[in-house]
C-alpha positions as CSV (number, residue, x, y, z in Angstrom):
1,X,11.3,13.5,1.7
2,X,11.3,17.0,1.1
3,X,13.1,16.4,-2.0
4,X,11.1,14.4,-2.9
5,X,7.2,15.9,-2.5
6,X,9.4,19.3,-3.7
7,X,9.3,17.5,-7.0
8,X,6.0,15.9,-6.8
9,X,4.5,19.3,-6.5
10,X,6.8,20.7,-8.9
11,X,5.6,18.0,-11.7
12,X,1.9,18.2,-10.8
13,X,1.8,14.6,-9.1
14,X,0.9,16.4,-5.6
15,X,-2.6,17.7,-7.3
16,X,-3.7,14.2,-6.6
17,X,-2.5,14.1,-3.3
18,X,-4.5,13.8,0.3
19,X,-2.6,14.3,3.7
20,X,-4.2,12.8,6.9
21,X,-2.8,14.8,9.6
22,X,-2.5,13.3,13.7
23,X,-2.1,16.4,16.0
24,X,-0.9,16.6,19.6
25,X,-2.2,19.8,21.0
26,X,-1.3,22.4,18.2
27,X,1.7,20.3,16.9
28,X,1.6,17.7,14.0
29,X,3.2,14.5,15.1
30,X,1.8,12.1,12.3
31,X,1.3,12.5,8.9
32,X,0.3,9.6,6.1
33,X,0.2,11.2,2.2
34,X,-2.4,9.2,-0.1
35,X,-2.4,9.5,-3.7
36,X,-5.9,9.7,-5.8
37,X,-6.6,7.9,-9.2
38,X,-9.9,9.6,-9.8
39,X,-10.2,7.5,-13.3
40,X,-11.1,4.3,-11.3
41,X,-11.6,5.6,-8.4
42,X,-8.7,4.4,-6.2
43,X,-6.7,5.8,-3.4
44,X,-3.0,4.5,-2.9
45,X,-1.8,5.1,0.3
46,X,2.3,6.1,-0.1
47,X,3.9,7.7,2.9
48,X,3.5,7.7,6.1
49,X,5.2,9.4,9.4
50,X,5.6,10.5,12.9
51,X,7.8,12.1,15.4
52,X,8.1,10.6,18.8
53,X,4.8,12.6,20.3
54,X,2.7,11.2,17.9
55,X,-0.5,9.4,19.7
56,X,-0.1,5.5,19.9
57,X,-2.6,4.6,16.8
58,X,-1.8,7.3,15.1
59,X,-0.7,5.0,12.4
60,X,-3.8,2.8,11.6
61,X,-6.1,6.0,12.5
62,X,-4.3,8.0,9.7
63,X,-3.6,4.5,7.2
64,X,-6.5,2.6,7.3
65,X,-9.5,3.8,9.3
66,X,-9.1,7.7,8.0
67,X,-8.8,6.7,4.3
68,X,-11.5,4.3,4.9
69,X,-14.3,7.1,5.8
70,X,-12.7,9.4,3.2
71,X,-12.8,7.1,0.3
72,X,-16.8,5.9,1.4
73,X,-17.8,9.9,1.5
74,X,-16.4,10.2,-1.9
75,X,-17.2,7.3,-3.9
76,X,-13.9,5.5,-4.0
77,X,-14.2,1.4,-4.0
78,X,-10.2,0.5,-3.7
79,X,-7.9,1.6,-0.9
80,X,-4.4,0.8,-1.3
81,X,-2.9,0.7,2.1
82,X,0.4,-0.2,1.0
83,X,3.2,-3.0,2.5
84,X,3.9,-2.0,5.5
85,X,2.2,-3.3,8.8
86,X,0.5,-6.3,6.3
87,X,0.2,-8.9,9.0
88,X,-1.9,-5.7,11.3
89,X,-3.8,-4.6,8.5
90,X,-4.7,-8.5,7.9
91,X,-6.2,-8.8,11.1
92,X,-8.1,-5.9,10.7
93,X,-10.0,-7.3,7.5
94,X,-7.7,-5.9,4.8
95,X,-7.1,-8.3,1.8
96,X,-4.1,-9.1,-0.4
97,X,-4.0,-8.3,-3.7
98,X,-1.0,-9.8,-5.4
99,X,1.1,-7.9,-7.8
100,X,3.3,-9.1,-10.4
101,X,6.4,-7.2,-12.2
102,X,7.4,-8.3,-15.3
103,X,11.8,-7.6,-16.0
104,X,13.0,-7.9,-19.2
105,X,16.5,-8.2,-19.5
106,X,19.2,-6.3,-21.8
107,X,20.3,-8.4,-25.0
108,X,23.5,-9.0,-22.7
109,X,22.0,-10.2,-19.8
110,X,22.3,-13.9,-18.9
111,X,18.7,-15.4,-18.8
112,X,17.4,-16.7,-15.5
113,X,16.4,-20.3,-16.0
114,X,12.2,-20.6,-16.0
115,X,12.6,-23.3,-13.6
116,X,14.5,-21.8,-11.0
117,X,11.9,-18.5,-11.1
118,X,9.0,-20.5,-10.7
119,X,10.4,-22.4,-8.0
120,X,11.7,-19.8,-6.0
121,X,8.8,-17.7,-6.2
122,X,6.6,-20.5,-5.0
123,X,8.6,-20.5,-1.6
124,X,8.7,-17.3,-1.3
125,X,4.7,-17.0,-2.1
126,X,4.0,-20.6,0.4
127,X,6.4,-18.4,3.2
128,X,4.3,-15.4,2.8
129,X,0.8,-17.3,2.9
130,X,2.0,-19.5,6.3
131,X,2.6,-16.1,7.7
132,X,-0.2,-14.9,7.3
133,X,-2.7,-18.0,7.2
134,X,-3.2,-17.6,11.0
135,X,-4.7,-13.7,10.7
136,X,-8.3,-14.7,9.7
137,X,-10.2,-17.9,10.3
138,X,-10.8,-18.4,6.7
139,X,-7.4,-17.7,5.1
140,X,-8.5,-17.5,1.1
141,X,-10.4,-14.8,2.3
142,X,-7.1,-12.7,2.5
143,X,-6.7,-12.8,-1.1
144,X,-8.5,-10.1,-3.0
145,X,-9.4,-11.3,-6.8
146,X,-6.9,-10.8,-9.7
147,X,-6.7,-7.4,-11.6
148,X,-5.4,-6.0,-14.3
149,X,-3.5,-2.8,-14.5
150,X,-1.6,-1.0,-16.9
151,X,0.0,2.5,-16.6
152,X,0.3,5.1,-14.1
């Protein structure tokens, strides 16, 4: 990690960066590191940590309800709260927005067959959804609508 945010700060990516600090006393014991997208006015939340001290909800205080009153002080509609803890973040009213990631293979590569794609990502998609399903008494209201996205 410290590799890592070394070169974030060292490329200028850490300008856009917010840190939601959980303190025990005088001591940090949980940290969650959000990124801001000023353009459209999201907030992407991307890291998140704590040592064994940390208070017990110090991880939806810092990832969801923290970012929450920061991004509606400061004008930001979309909060990203990232994979982790879906099904508890569900619960709590989050939605699901689906993402898609398009591969396209090397002029060497053996093509995967458009048939077996589709079908396996409709399992996996119908696993994920009966997973979920039982979070919220309407379930369709889990998925956010569809956006579009290019670039960083």
């Amino acid at each position: 990690m410290r590799r890592t945010l070394s070169g974030q700060f060292a490329s200028g990516v850490a300008k856009d960066a917010l840190v939601a600090l959980g303190r025990t006393g005088a001591k940090v014991t949980a940290a969650a590191v959000f990124y801001r997208r000023d353009l459209d006015h999201w907030l992407y939340g991307r890291y998140w940590g704590k040592s064994e001290n940390a208070p017990r909800y110090a991880y939806h205080v810092l990832t969801c309800y923290e970012p929450i009153n920061w991004a509606a002080q400061n004008g930001f509609n979309h909060l990203h709260l990232s994979v982790p803890a879906t099904q508890s973040k569900i619960s709590r009213g989050a939605r699901v927005s689906p993402l898609a990631l398009v591969v396209i293979p090397s002029a060497d590569a053996k093509v995967i067959d458009d048939q077996i794609l589709r079908r396996h990502n409709e399992r996996l998609a119908q696993k994920w959804v009966r997973s979920v399903s039982s979070l919220r008494r309407d379930p369709d209201a889990i998925w956010a609508p569809w956006t579009t996205r290019t670039g960083g």
